[in-house]
PATORGU-373021 format. One record per residue: residue number from 1; x negated, y negated, z of N, C-alpha, C in turn. Coordinates in steps of 0.05 Angstrom, whole numbers. Example, Ala and Ser with C-alpha at 12.3 -4.5 7.8 and 13.67 -1.06 7.14 Angstrom:
<sites>
+-----+--------+--------+--------+--------+---------+--------+--------+--------+--------+
: num :  neast : nnorth :    nup : caeast : canorth :   caup :  ceast : cnorth :    cup :
+-----+--------+--------+--------+--------+---------+--------+--------+--------+--------+
:   1 :   -264 :    114 :    156 :   -246 :      90 :    156 :   -264 :     66 :    156 :
:   2 :   -257 :     45 :    142 :   -273 :      21 :    143 :   -258 :     -1 :    157 :
+-----+--------+--------+--------+--------+---------+--------+--------+--------+--------+
</sites>
This chain:
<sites>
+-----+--------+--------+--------+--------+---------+--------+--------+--------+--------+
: num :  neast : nnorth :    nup : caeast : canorth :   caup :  ceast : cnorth :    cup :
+-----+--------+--------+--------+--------+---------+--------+--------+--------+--------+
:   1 :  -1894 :  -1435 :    983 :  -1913 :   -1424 :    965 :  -1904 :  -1430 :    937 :
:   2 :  -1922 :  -1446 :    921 :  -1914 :   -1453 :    893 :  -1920 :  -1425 :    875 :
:   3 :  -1903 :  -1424 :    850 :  -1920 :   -1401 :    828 :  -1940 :  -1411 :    815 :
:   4 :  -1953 :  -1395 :    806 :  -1971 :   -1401 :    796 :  -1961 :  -1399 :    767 :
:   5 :  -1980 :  -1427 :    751 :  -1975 :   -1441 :    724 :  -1990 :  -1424 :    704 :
:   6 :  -1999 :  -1429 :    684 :  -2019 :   -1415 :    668 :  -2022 :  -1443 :    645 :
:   7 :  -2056 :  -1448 :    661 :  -2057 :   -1480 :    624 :  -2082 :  -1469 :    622 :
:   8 :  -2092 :  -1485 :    596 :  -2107 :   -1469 :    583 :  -2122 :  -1507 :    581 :
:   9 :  -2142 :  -1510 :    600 :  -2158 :   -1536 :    597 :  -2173 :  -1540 :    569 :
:  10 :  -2176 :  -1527 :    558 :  -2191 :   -1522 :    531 :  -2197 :  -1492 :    519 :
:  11 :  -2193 :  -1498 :    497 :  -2189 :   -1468 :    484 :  -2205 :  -1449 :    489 :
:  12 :  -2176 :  -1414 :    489 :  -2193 :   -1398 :    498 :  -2209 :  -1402 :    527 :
:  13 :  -2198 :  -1416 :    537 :  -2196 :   -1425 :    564 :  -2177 :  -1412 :    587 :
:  14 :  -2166 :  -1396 :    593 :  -2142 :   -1400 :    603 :  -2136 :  -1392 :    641 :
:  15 :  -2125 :  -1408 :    652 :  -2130 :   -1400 :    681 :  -2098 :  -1408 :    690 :
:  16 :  -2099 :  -1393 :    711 :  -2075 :   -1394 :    735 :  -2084 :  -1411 :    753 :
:  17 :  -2061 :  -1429 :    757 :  -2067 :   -1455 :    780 :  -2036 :  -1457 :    791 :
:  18 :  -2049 :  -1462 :    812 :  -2025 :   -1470 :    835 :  -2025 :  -1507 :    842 :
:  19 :  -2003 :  -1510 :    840 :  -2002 :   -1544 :    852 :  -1991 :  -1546 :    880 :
:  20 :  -1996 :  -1570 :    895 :  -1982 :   -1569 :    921 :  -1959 :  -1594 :    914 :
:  21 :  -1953 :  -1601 :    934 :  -1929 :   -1617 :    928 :  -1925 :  -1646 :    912 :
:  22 :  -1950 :  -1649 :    915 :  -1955 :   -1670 :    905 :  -1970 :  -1672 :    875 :
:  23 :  -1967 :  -1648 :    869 :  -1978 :   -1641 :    833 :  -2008 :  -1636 :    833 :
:  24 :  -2017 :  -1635 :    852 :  -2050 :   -1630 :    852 :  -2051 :  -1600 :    857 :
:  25 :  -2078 :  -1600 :    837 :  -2084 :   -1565 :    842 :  -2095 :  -1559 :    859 :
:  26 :  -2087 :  -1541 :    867 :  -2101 :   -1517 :    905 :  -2116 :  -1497 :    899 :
:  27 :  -2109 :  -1483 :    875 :  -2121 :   -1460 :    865 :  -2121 :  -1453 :    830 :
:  28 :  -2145 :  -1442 :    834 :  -2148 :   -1440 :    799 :  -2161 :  -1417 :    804 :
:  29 :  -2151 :  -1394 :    786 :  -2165 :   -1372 :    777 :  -2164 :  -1357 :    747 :
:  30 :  -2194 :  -1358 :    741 :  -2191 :   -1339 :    708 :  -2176 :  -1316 :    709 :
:  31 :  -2166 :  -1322 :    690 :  -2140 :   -1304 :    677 :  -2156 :  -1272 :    667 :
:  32 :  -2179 :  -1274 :    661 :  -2189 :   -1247 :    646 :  -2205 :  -1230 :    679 :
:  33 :  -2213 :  -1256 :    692 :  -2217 :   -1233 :    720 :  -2202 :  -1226 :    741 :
:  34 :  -2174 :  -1246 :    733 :  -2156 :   -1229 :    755 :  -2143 :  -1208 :    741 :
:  35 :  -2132 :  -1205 :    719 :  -2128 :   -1184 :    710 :  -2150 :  -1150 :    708 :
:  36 :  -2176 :  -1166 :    714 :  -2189 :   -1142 :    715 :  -2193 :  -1125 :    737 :
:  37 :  -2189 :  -1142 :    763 :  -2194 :   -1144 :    788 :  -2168 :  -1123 :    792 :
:  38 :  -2142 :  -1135 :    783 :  -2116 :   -1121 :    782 :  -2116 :  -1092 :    779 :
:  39 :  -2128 :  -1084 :    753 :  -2135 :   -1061 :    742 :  -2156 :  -1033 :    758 :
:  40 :  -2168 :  -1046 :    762 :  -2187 :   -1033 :    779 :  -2179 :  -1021 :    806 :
:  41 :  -2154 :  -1033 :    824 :  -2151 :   -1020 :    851 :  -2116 :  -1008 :    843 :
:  42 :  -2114 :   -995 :    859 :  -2085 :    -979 :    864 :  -2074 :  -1000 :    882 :
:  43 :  -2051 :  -1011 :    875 :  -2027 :   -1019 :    883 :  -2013 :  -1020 :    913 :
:  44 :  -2013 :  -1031 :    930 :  -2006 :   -1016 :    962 :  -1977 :  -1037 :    959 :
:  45 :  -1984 :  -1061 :    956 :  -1961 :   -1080 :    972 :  -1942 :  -1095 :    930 :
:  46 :  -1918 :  -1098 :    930 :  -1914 :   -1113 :    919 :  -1907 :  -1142 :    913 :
:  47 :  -1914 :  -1143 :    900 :  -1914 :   -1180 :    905 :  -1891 :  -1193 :    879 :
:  48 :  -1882 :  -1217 :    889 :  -1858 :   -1226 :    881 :  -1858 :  -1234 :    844 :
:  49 :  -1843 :  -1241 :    831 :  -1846 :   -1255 :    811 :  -1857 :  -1281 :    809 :
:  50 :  -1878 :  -1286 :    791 :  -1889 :   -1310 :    796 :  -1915 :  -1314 :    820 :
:  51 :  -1931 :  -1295 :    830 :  -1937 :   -1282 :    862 :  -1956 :  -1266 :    853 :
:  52 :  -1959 :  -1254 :    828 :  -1986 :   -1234 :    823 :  -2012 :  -1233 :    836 :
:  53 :  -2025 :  -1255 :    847 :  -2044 :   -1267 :    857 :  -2042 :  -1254 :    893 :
:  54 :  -2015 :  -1259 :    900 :  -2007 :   -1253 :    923 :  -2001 :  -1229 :    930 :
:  55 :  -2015 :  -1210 :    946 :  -2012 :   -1181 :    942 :  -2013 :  -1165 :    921 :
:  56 :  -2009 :  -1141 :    914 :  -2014 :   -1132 :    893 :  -1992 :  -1128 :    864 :
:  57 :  -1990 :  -1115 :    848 :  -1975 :   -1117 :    827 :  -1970 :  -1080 :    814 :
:  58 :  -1952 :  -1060 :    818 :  -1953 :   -1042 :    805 :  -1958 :  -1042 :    779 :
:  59 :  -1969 :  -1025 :    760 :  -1961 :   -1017 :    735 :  -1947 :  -1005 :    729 :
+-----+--------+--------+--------+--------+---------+--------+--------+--------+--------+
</sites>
């Protein structure tokens, strides 16, 4: 499981992407709706550094 990167394709742009081994992206998600998504539920599982995407994230 790769971490996830953070680029910004064009300004004010900015998303989380995963690459596979070969440098191609697998996954891309906006940065302002996973953080919102985050916010909104209570916490059950922790997930690793780099992993936010993957299970959940305390505050």
């Amino acid at each position: 499981m790769s971490k996830r990167e953070l680029i910004e394709p064009t300004p004010g742009d900015k998303r989380y992407a995963r690459r596979d081994d070969d440098g191609r992206f697998t996954e891309m998600d906006d940065v302002g709706r996973s953080s919102a998504q985050d916010q909104k539920r209570q916490a059950k599982h922790a997930a690793s550094k780099g992993q936010g995407d993957r299970g959940d994230r305390r505050h």
